[in-house]
Structures are given as structure tokens and as C-alpha cells.
C-alpha positions as CSV (number, residue, x, y, z in Angstrom):
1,X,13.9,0.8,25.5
2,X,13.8,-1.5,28.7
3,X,16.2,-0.6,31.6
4,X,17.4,-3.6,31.5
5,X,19.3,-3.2,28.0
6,X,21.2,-1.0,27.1
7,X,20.9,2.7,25.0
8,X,21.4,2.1,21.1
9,X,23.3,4.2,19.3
10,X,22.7,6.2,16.4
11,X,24.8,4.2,14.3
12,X,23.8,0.9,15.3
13,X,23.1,-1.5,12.5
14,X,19.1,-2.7,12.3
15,X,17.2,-5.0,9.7
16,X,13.9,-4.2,8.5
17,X,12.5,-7.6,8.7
18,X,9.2,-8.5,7.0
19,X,7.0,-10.0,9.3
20,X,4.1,-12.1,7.2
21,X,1.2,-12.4,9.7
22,X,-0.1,-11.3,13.3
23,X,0.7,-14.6,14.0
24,X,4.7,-14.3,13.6
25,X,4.2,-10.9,15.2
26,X,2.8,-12.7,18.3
27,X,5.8,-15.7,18.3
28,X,8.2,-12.9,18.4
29,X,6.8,-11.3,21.6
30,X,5.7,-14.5,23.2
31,X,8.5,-16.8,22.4
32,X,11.1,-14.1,21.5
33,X,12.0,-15.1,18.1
34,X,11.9,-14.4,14.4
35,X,13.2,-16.9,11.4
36,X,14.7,-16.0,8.3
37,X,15.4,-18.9,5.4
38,X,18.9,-18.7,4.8
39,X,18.2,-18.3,0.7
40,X,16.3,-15.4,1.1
41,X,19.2,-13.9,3.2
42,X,21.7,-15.2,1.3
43,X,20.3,-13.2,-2.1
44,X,19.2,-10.6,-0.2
45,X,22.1,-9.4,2.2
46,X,25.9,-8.7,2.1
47,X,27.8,-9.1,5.4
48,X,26.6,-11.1,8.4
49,X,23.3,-11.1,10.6
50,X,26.0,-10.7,13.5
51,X,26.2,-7.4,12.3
52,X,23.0,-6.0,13.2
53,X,22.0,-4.8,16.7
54,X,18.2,-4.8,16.3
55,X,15.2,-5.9,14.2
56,X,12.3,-3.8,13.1
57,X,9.7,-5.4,11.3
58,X,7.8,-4.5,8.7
59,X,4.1,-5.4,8.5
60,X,2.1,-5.8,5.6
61,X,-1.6,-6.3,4.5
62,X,-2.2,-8.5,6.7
63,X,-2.2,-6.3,9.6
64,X,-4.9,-4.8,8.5
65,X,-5.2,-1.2,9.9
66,X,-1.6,-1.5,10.8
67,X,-0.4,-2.2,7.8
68,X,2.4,-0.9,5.0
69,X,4.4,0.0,8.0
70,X,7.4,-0.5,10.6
71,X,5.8,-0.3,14.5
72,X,7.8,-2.7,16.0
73,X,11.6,-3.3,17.2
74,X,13.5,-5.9,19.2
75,X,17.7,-6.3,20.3
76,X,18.8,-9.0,18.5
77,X,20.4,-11.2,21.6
78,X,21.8,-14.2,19.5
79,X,21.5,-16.0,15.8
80,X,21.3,-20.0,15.3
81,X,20.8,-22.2,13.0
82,X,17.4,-24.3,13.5
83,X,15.4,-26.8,11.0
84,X,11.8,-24.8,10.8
85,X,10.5,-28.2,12.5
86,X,12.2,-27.2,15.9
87,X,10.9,-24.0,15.5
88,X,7.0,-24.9,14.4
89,X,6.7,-28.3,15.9
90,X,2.9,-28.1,15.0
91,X,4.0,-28.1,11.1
92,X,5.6,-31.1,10.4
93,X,3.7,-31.8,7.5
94,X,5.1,-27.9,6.0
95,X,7.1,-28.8,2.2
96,X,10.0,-27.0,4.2
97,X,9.7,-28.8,7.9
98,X,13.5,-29.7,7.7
99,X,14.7,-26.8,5.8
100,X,17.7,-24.8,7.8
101,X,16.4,-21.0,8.6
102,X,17.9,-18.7,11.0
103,X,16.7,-18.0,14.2
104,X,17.0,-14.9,15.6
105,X,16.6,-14.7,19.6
106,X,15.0,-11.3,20.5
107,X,14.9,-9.1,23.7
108,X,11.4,-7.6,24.2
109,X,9.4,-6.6,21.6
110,X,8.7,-2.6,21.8
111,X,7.0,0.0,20.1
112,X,8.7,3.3,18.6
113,X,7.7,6.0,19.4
114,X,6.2,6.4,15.9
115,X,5.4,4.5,12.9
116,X,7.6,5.0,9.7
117,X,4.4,4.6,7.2
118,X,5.0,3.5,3.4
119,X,2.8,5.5,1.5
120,X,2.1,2.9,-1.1
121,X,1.6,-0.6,-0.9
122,X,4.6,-2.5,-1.4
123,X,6.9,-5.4,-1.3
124,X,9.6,-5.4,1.3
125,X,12.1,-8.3,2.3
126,X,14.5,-7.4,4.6
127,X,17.1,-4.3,4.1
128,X,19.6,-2.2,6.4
129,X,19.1,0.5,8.0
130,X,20.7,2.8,11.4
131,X,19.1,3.5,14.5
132,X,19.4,7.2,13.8
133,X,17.5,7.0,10.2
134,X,14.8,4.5,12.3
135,X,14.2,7.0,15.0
136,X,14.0,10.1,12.8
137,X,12.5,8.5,9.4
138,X,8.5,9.5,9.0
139,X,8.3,7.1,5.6
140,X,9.6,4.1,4.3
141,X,12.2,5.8,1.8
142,X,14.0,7.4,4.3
143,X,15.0,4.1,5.8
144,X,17.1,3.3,3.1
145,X,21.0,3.3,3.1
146,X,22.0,3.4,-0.1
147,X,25.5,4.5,-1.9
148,X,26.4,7.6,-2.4
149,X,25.0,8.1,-5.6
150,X,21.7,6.8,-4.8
151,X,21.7,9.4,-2.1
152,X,22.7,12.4,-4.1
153,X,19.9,11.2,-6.7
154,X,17.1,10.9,-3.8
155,X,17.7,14.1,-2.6
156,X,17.6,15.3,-6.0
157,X,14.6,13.4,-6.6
158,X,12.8,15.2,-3.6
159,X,13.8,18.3,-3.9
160,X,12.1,17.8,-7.5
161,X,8.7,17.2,-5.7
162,X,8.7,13.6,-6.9
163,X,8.0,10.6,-4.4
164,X,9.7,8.1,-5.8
165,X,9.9,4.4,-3.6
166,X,13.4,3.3,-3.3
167,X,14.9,-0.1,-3.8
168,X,11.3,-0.8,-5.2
169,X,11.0,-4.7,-6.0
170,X,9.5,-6.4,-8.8
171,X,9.6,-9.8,-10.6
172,X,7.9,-11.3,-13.5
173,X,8.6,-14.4,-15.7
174,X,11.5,-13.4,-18.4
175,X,9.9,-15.1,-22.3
176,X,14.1,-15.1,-23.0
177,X,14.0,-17.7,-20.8
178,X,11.4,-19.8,-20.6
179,X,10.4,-22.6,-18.0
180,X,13.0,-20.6,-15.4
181,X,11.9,-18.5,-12.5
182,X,10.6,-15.6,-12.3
183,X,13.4,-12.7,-12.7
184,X,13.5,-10.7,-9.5
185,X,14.8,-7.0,-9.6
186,X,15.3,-4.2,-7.4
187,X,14.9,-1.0,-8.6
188,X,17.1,2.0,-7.1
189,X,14.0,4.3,-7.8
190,X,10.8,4.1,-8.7
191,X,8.5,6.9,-9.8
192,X,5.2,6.4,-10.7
193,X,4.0,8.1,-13.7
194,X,0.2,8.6,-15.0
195,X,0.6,6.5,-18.7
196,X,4.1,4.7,-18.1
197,X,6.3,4.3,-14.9
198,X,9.7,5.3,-14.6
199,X,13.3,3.3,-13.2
200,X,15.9,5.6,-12.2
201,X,18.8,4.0,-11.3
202,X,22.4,5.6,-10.2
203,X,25.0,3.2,-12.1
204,X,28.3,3.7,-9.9
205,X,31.2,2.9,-11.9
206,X,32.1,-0.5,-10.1
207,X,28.4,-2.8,-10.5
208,X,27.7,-1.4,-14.0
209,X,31.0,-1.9,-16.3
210,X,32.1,-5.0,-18.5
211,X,30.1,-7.2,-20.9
212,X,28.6,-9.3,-18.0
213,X,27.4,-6.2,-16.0
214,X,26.2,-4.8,-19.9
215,X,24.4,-8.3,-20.7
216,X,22.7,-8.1,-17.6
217,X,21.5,-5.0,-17.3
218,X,20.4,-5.0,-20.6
219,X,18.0,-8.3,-20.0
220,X,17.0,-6.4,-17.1
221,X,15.9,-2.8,-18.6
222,X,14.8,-5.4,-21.7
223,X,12.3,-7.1,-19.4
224,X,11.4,-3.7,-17.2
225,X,10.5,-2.2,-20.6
226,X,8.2,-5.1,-22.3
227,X,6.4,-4.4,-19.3
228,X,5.0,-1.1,-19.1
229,X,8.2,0.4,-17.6
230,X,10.8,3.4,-18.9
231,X,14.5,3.0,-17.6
232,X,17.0,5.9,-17.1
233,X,20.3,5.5,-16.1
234,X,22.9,7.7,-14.7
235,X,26.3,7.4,-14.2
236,X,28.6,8.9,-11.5
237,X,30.0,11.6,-13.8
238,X,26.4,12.8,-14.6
239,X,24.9,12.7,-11.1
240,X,27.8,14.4,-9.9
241,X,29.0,17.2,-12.3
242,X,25.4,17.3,-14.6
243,X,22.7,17.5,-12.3
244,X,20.9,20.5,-14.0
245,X,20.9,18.0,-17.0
246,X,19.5,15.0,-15.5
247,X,16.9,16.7,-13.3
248,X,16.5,18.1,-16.9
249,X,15.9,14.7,-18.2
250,X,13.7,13.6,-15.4
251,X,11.4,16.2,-16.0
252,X,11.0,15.6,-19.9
253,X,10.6,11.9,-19.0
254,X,7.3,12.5,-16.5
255,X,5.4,14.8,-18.6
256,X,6.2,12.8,-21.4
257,X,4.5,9.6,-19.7
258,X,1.5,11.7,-18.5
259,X,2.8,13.7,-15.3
260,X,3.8,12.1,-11.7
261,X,1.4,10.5,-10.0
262,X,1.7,10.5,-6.3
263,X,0.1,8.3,-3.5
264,X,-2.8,10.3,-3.0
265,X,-3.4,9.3,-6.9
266,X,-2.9,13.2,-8.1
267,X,-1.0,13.9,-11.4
268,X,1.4,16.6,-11.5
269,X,3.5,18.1,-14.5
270,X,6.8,20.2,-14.2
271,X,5.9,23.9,-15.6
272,X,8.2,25.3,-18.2
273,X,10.4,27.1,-14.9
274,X,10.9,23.2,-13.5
275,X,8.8,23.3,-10.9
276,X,6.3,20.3,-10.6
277,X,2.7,21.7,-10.4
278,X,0.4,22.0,-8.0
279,X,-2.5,19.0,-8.4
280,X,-3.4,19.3,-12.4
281,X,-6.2,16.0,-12.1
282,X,-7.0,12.7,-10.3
283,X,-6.3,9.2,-11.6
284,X,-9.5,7.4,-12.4
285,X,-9.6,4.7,-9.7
């Protein structure tokens, strides 16, 4: 951190921002800021920008050797609205020149001291995390602040031996509904399994009751399962009096689907005492 601003603290608020090219990467530290389209916040975040103290940005493919990965930070000094002409003057002719975005003005651009690596390739937006869980996180997943079932089930999860990629997004065109957009979803957990992938999701009791929340996760674990994917749900009664039993279920579901398959591309399978095996074969790549 510059002297000239001040210490964070460890539960200062900061966005993981995806940064598309070098080319936004280099606006940020010459000009000294980032834009975000309001939509995407707007379906993406609850509470306000003015809540965060700090942007890290998260870099993908196209950063070549640098990328899958968070580097980079900046303070957040002020948010404004802007049309994306004022910013990019050069792109008038851009479908979305007088489109309203954000802009976030930044204080330096800096380095951390070292880079939270996701282990796979993946799709990233923009989420919340602390300053504490950005300084001590050594991949992606550990970023995440979830609720507190999410967090009793990822611990779970990795004390199974499982790597499983948290608040994993996906979208494909839904046939229900044809001619609409494609149907984005997050998934609370993903783990990646040899013949069939898994969803693991932590239903608390408020987002996943009544015949709207049941129609909609239905259409959702509908469309997840047409293609190629196996949902489990858990509610908050089994993840916190039954663990033994889902950890139970888990198992059964991965060696059912071929055994996990982690980032290196090795598949494991839980022995008969529950312990996920050492390396049992190799994904042909």
C-alpha cells in the first residue's frame, strides 16, 4: 500500500472485478479507472458499490501467462455515473457508446503480495470479498463469502478431499422457453466428476421455500440436468444436524459418476472407510 493512503483493514469490503483485456488493465493504471454496466451490477450485486473500499481484478485468458487469476488491487476513491462515450471517446461507433456504466475512480494500482490462482479456467463477474480473505486466500475459492451454510458445506467439502469451484457460473439456452435468453445460473458448488458433474447447493430456509422459489429451482436443476449435470440439495437441518449423512451422500454421488476429477485431471474414488483415494487414473485429454 502507498504511504499516502491509508492501512486497510481486515474487514474492509473489496470487489473482485473482471478485467477483460490488458488493455483495461492499462486504463486503470494510466487513467485510474475501471467501468462496470449498471445491468451487470444490478443482477449481479446486492447493496451498493459505496460499500466497497477496494477493487481487485480478476484476469482471464487474455492475459496470457497471467491468467485465471487476481494480481492486482486499487482503493476505490469515488463512483459516477458516465455514458461509455465519455469514457472511450475513441468508440463512438461502439452499439453501447451512450449506454450509462459506472465509473469507478482508483488510487494506484498495486500488486499483492501474491497471486490468488484459480485452478481451473473459469467464468468470473464480479463478487465480494474482505481484505483479510484477499490477503490470506492462495485460490480462488477461498475468496468467496458465502452464508453460513455454504461455509459449513465448503469446509465439509474440503475436508472431503474434493475441490469443488464455488459460485461456479453457467448459462445455456432453456428449450422451455424458446427464442428468450440464455438462462444464467450460479452454482453454490461445483465438483467435477469423471462421467457426470455434480451441483451441490446449501438451500437455506429463506431463498428456497414457496411455489415460486419450487418452480424456479425446479426449471433450474431441470435445465442443469438435460445437460450433463447431477444436482443435490441440502437443507439447513441436514447440513447442520446430518452431516455424516450428506458427506455420506456426496461420496455415493462421485463414485457413482466415475470418481472426482481434480484440476490436475486425476480421478479419485472414496474407499469403503470414506477417504477419497490417492490418484486411481488420468482423464484422457
Amino acid at each position: 500500500m502507498s504511504s499516502d493512503q491509508p492501512s486497510p483493514a481486515s474487514d474492509d469490503r473489496v470487489l473482485v472485478a473482471f478485467l477483460p483485456e490488458p488493455r483495461d488493465l492499462h486504463l486503470a493504471e494510466t487513467q485510474g479507472w475501471y467501468r462496470i454496466r449498471q445491468r451487470t451490477l444490478a443482477e449481479r450485486l446486492r447493496g451498493g458499490l459505496s460499500s466497497f473500499r477496494f477493487l481487485a481484478f480478476y484476469q482471464p485468458e487474455s492475459f496470457g501467462p497471467e491468467k485465471y487469476s487476481v494480481r492486482r488491487f486499487a482503493r476505490i476513491r469515488s463512483i459516477r455515473e458516465a455514458p461509455r462515450v465519455e469514457l472511450l471517446p475513441d468508440e463512438t461507433g461502439h452499439p453501447r457508446a451512450h449506454h450509462v456504466y459506472c465509473k469507478l475512480e482508483l488510487g494506484p494500482v498495486q500488486l499483492l503480495d501474491r497471486p490468488v490462482i484459480s485452478l481451473r479456467p473459469r467464468r468470473i463477474l464480479f463478487f465480494p470479498t474482505t481484505w483479510e480473505r484477499l490477503q490470506k486466500a492462495e485460490e480462488i475459492n477461498e475468496l468467496f463469502v458465502g452464508t453460513t451454510l455454504e461455509d459449513v458445506l465448503y469446509r465439509q467439502l474440503r475436508m472431503m478431499e474434493l475441490r469443488p469451484e464455488r459460485e461456479y457460473y453457467l448459462d445455456w439456452p432453456n428449450p422451455a422457453r424458446r427464442g428468450q435468453p440464455k438462462h444464467p445460473m450460479f452454482l453454490d458448488f461445483a465438483v467435477f466428476c469423471r462421467d457426470r458433474n455434480l451441483n451441490i447447493e446449501a438451500d437455506g430456509d429463506a431463498w428456497h421455500t414457496g411455489p415460486t422459489a419450487a418452480a424456479s429451482d425446479n426449471e433450474r436443476d431441470n435445465l442443469l440436468e438435460a445437460n450433463g449435470w447431477h444436482v443435490l440439495r441440502f437443507n439447513r437441518a441436514q447440513i447442520q444436524q446430518e452431516m455424516p449423512g450428506v458427506a455420506a451422500v456426496i461420496r455415493t454421488a462421485v463414485n457413482r459418476y466415475g470418481g472426482h476429477r481434480d484440476p490436475a485431471h486425476l480421478i479419485r474414488f472414496f474407499a469403503a472407510d470414506g477417504r477419497l483415494g490417492p490418484a486411481q487414473g488420468t482423464l484422457d485429454l
